[in-house]
C-alpha positions in Angstrom: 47.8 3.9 -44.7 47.2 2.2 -41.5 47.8 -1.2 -40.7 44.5 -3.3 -40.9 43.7 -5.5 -38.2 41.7 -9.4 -38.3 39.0 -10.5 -36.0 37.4 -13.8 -36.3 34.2 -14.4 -34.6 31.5 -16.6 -35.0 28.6 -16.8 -37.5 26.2 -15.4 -35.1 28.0 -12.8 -34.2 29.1 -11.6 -37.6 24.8 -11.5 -38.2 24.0 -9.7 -35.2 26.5 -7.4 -35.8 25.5 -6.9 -39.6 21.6 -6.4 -38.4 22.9 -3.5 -35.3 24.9 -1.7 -38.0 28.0 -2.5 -36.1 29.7 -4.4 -38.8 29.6 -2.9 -42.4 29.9 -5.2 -45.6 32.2 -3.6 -49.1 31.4 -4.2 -52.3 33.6 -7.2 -52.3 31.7 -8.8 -49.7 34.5 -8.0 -47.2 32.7 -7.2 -43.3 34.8 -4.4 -41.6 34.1 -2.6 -38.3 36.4 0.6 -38.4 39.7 -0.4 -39.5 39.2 -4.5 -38.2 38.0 -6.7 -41.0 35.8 -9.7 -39.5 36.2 -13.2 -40.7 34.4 -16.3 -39.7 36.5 -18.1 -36.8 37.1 -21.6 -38.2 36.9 -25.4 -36.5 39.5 -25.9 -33.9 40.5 -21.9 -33.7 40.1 -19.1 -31.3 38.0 -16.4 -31.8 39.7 -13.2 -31.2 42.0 -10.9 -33.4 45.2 -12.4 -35.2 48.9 -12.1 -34.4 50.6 -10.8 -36.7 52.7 -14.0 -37.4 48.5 -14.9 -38.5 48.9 -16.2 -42.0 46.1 -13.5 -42.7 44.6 -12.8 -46.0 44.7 -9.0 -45.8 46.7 -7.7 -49.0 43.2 -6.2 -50.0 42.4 -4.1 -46.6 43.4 -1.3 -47.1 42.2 1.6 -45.0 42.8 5.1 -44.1 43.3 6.5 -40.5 40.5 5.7 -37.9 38.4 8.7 -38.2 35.3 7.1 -36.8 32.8 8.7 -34.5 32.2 8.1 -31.1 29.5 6.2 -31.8 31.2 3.7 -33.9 34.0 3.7 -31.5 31.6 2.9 -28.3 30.2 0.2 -30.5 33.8 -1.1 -31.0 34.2 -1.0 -27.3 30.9 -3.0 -26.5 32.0 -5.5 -29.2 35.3 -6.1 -27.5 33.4 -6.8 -24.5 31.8 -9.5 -25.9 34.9 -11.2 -27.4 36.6 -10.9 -24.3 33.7 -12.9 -22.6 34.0 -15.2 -25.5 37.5 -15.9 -25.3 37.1 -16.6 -21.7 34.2 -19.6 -22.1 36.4 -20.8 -25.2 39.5 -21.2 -22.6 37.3 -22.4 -19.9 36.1 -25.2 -22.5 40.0 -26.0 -23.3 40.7 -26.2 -19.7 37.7 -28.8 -19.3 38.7 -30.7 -22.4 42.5 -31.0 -21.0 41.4 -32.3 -17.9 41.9 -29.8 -15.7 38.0 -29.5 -14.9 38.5 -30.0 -11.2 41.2 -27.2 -10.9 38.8 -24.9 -12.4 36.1 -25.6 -10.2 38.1 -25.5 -6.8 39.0 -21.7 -8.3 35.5 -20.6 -8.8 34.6 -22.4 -5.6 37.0 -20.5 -3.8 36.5 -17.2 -5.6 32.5 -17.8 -5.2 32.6 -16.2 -1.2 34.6 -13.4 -2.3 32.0 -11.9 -5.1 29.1 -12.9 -2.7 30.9 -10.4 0.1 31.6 -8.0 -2.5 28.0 -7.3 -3.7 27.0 -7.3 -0.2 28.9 -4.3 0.7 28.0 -2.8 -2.9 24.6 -2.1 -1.7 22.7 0.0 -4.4 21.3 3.4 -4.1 17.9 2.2 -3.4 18.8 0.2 -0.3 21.1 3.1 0.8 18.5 5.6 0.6 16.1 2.7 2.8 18.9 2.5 5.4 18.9 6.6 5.7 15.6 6.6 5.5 14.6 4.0 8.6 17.9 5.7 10.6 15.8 8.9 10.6 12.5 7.2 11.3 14.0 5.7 14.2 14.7 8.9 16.0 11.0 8.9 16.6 10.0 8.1 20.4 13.3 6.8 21.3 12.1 7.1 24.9 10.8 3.8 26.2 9.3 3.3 30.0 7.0 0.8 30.1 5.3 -0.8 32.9 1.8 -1.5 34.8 -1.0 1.6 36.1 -3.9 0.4 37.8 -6.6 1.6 39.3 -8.1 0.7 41.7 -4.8 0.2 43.0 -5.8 -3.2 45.0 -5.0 -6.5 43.5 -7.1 -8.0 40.7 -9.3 -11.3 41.7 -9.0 -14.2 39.4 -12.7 -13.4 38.6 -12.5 -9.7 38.2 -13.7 -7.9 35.4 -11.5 -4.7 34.3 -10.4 -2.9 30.8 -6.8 -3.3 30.0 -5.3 -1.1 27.8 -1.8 -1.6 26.3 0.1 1.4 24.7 2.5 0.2 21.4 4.1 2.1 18.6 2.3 2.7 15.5 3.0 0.6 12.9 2.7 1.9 9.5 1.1 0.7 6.7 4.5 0.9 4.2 5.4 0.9 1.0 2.4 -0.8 -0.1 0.3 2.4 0.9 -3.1 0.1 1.4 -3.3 -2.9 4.4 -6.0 -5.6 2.9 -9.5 -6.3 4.3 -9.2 -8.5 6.9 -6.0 -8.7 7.4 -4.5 -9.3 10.9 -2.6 -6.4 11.1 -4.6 -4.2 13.4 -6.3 -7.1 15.3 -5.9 -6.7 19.4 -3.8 -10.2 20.8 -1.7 -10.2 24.1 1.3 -12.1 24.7 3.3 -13.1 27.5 3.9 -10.5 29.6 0.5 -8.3 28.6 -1.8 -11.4 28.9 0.1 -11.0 33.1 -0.7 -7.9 34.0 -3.8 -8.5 36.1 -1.9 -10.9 38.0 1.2 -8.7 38.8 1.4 -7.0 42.2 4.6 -4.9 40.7 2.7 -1.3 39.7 4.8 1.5 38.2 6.5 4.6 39.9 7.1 6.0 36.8 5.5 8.1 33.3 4.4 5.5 31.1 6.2 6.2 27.6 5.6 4.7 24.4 4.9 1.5 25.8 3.0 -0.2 29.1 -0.3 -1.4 30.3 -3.2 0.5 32.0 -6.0 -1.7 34.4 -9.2 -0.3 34.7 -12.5 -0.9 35.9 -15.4 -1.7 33.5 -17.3 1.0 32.7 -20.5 2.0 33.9 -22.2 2.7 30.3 -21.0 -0.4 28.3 -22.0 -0.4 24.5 -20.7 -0.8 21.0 -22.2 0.3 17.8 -22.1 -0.9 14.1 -22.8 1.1 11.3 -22.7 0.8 7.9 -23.4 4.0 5.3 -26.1 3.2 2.1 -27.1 5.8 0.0 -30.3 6.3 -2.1 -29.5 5.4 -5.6 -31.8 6.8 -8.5 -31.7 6.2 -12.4 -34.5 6.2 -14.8 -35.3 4.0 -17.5 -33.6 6.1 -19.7 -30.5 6.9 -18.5 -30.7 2.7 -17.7 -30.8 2.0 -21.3 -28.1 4.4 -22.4 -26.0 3.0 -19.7 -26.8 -0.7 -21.1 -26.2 0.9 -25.0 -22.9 2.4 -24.0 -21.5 -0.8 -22.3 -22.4 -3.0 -25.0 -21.0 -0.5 -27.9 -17.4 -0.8 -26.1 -17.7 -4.3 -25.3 -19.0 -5.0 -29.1 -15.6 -2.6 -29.7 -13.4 -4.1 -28.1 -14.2 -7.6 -29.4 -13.7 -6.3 -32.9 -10.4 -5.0 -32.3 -8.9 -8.0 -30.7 -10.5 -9.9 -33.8 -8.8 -7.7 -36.2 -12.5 -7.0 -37.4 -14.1 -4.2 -38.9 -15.7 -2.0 -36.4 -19.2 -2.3 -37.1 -21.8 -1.0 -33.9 -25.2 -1.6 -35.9 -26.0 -4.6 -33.5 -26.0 -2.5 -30.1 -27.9 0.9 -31.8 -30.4 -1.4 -32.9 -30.4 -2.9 -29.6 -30.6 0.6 -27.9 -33.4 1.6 -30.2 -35.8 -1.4 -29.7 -35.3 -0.9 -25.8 -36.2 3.0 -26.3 -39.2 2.2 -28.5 -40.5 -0.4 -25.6 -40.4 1.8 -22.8 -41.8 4.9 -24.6 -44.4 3.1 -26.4 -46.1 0.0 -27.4 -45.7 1.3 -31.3 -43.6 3.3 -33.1 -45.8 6.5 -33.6 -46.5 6.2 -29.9 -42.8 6.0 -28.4 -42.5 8.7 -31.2 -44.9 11.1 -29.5 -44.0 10.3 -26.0 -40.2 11.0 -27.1 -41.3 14.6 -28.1 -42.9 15.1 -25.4 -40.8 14.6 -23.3 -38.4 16.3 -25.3 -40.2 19.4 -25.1 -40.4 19.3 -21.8 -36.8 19.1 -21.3 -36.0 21.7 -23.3 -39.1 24.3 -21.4 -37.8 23.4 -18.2 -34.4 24.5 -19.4 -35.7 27.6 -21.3 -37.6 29.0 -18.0 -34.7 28.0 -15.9 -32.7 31.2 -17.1 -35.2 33.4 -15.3 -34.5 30.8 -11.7 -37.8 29.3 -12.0 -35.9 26.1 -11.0 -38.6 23.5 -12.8 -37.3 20.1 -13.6 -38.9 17.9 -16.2 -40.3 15.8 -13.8 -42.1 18.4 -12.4 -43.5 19.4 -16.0 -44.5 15.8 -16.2 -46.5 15.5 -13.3 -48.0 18.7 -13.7 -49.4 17.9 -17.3 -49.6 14.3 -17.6 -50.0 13.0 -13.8 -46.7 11.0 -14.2 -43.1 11.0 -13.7 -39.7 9.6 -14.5 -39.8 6.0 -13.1 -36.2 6.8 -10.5 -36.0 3.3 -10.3 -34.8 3.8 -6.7 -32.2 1.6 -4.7 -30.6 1.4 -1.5 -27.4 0.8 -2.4 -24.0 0.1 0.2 -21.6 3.1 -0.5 -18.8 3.5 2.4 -17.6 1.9 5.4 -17.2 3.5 9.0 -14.6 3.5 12.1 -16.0 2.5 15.1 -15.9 5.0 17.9 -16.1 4.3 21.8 -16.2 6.6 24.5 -15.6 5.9 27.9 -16.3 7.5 31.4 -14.7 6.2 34.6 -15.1 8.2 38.5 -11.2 8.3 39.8 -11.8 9.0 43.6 -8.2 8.2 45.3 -8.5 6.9 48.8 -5.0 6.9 49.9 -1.0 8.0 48.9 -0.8 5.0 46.1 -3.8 5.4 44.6 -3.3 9.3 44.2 -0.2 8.6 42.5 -1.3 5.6 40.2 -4.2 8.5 39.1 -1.8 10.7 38.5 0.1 8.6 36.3 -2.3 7.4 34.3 -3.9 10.8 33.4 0.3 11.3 32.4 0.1 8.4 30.2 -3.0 8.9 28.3 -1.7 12.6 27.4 1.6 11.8 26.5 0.6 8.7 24.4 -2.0 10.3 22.5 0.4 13.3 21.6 2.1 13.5 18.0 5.9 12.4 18.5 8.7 14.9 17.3 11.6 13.2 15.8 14.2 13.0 18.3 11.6 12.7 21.0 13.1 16.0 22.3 11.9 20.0 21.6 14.9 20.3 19.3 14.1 17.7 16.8 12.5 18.6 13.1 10.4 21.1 12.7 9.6 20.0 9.6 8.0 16.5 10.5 5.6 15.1 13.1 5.4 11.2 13.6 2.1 9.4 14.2 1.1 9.2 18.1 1.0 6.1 20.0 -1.8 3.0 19.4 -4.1 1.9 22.6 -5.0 -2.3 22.5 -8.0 -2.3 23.9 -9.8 -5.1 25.6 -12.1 -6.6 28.3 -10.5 -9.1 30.9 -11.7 -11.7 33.1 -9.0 -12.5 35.2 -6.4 -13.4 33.2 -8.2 -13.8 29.9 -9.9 -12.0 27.5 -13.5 -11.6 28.9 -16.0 -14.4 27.4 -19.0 -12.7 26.4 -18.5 -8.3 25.5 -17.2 -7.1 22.4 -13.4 -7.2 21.0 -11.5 -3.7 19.5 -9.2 -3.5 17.0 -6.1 -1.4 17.4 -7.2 2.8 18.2 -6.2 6.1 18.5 -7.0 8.1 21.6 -8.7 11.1 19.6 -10.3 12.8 22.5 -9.5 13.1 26.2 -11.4 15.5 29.1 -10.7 15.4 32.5 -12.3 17.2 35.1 -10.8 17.6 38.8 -14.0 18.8 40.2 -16.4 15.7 39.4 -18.7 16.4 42.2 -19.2 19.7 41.2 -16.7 21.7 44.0 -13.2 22.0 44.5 -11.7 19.8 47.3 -8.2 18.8 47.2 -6.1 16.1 49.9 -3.0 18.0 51.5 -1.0 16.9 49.0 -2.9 18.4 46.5 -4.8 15.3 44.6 -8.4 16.3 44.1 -10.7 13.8 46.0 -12.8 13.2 42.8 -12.0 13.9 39.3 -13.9 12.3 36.0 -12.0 10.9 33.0 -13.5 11.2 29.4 -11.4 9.1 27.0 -13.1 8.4 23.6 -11.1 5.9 21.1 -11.2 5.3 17.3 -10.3 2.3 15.6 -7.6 2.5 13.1 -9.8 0.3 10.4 -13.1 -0.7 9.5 -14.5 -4.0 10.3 -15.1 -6.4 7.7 -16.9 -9.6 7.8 -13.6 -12.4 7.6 -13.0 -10.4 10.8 -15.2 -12.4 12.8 -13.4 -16.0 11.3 -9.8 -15.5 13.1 -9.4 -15.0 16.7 -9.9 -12.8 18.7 -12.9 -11.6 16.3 -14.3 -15.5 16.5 -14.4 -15.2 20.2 -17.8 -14.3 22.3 -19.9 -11.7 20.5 -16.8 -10.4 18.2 -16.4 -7.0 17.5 
């Protein structure tokens, strides 16, 4: 026989225990887990197990081998956690009641930093798989030459009108997967150094990449356009009272069964029945005979169907009786669009600089308006592309945002033609620039507009968007 070991515990626990099947009572009352017999911990004592110098009551345990399951054992374990913790607050509580409160709290002040530095480089799984994740994003248009294009290549006036176009990265929407309406997100604003860049004399040498500004003149055909979509929306009295039937059954339903009632649906089918009666008929024998009637033409226009007569009802109805289905007809709204704008601008060079800025900014557009590979060089993925490049569009006066045409919301550059023989022949400088070349660029903004659009800025300013 194996020795047969006391734990005391509280009342609460010995309960808990009992209800989880942890703790199993004899038929002498006695509660035993395994081989431990449990008593109730008593005023002044310890919970825990008792030394064997315990004056302990246990002449009557007797108990073979533990042979328990692994179960019971795990059980065991997750018990001993809990008098462990148990013990702990019980010697935390003697501490305080001997005095020594302050010594305890200078330890767990000083231990405090430690646990804090601990769990920060414990990160879990899920932020380790973020960090990974935004590492490999990253590699994505590492390349970054920013700067100022311009054409023409002169100086801006304080009073001249021009498009600017700034080139960011694309910002993606995230782990939310939707960006709400009217939020600021893709709105167009400047800051320091874009809200400059008709002022600076300093124009780039170099490819514009992932980032930079492009000046150029307004265009000659200036116009926005605003479209919503509506669709035609048909149902007839009919359907519009089976609708009305249907949605009152489930709302009738539903009610019940959160009442705890019987479900009874005689309301709404009497409901549906009156409606029927009243649209097919002032009386009963009348709605009766328009109901078969209709009826019957339902089921001919079916029958000759087979044969591809393609008759409908309606058609049947007009035929014989000179009427139809009332389609009860609506416009209704049903979808949102993206505003597109297309622009056309006349590059004709007329010296060495201005041949160059062209140059460039025919590079930038193409570049910008490419899909990135991860790397940003020919031997990155081939298994992922990265979104290309956004264009901030907008119209300047001098060195603010123009006070009367229309403001953009972040685009895409979807489309882009250029053609080096704008007047129609070839003729080229000595250095190869053609003397007059045409530049198609057509944008797409990245969300609809809504109407809370036109409250914040820049949507509040001159005719909005």
């Amino acid at each position: 026989m194996s020795e047969v070991k006391v734990f005391k515990t509280t009342q609460n626990n010995i309960d808990l225990y009992l209800q989880l099947g942890v703790y199993k009572k004899n038929d002498n009352g006695e509660i035993f887990q395994g081989n431990t017999r449990i008593e109730l911990v008593g005023n002044g004592d310890k919970a825990g197990f008792v030394q064997p110098n315990d004056n302990a009551n246990i002449q009557n345990a007797t108990i073979t081998g533990d042979n328990r399951n692994f179960i019971q054992k795990g059980l065991d374990k997750v018990n001993n956690f809990f008098v462990d913790r148990e013990n702990k607050i019980n010697t935390y509580k003697d501490n305080i009641v001997d005095g020594n409160l302050e010594k305890n709290v200078k330890k767990i002040v000083v231990s405090e930093p430690q646990t804090v530095t601990e769990q920060r480089k414990d990160a879990t799984f899920a932020d380790q798989q973020k960090e990974i994740k935004k590492k490999r994003l990253a590699r994505y248009g590492k390349k970054r030459q920013g700067g100022i294009l311009r054409y023409p290549a002169e100086l801006l006036t304080e009073h001249a009108d021009y498009l600017q176009i700034d080139i960011e990265r694309y910002a993606e929407i995230g782990s939310s997967y939707v960006n709400k309406a009217g939020a600021s997100d893709r709105y167009v604003t400047g800051n320091r150094r874009t809200n400059a860049a008709g002022r600076s004399s300093r124009l780039s040498r170099k490819p514009l990449i992932n980032a930079g500004t492009i000046l150029l003149p307004i265009p000659a055909q200036l116009q926005d356009t605003n479209n919503v979509v509506y669709g035609e929306s048909r149902m007839n009295g009919l359907a519009a009272a089976g609708v009305e039937a249907l949605e009152d059954a489930m709302t009738t339903a539903g009610r019940q069964i959160a009442q705890n009632k019987n479900l009874d649906l005689t309301g709404p089918a009497e409901k549906f029945k009156t409606e029927l009666q009243s649209g097919l008929g002032k009386t009963q024998p009348e709605a009766l005979n328009t109901a078969a009637d209709l009826l019957t033409k339902k089921l001919a226009a079916e029958a000759v169907n087979i044969f591809g007569a393609n008759v409908t009802p309606n058609q049947l109805l007009a035929r014989g009786n000179g009427e139809i289905l009332n389609p009860n007809m609506e416009l209704l709204f049903s979808d949102v669009t993206i505003r597109n704008f297309r622009f056309s601008f006349k590059l004709t060079p007329r010296n060495a600089k201005e041949a160059e800025q062209v140059k460039l900014i025919i590079r930038a557009f193409k570049r910008n308006m490419a899909p990135q590979a991860q790397g940003g060089v020919s031997s990155g993925s081939n298994f992922f592309l990265r979104t290309p490049n956004v264009f901030k569009l907008r119209y300047r006066s001098g060195s603010k945002n123009h006070p009367f045409l229309n403001r953009f919301k972040q685009c895409f550059l979807t489309d882009m033609q250029t053609t080096y023989t704008a007047d129609g022949v070839y003729s080229v400088y000595e250095d190869g620039t053609p003397v007059s070349m045409q530049l198609d660029l057509s944008f797409k903004e990245l969300q609809p507009i809504y109407d809370v659009d036109y409250d914040e800025r820049p949507g509040s300013e001159a005719v909005g968007y």
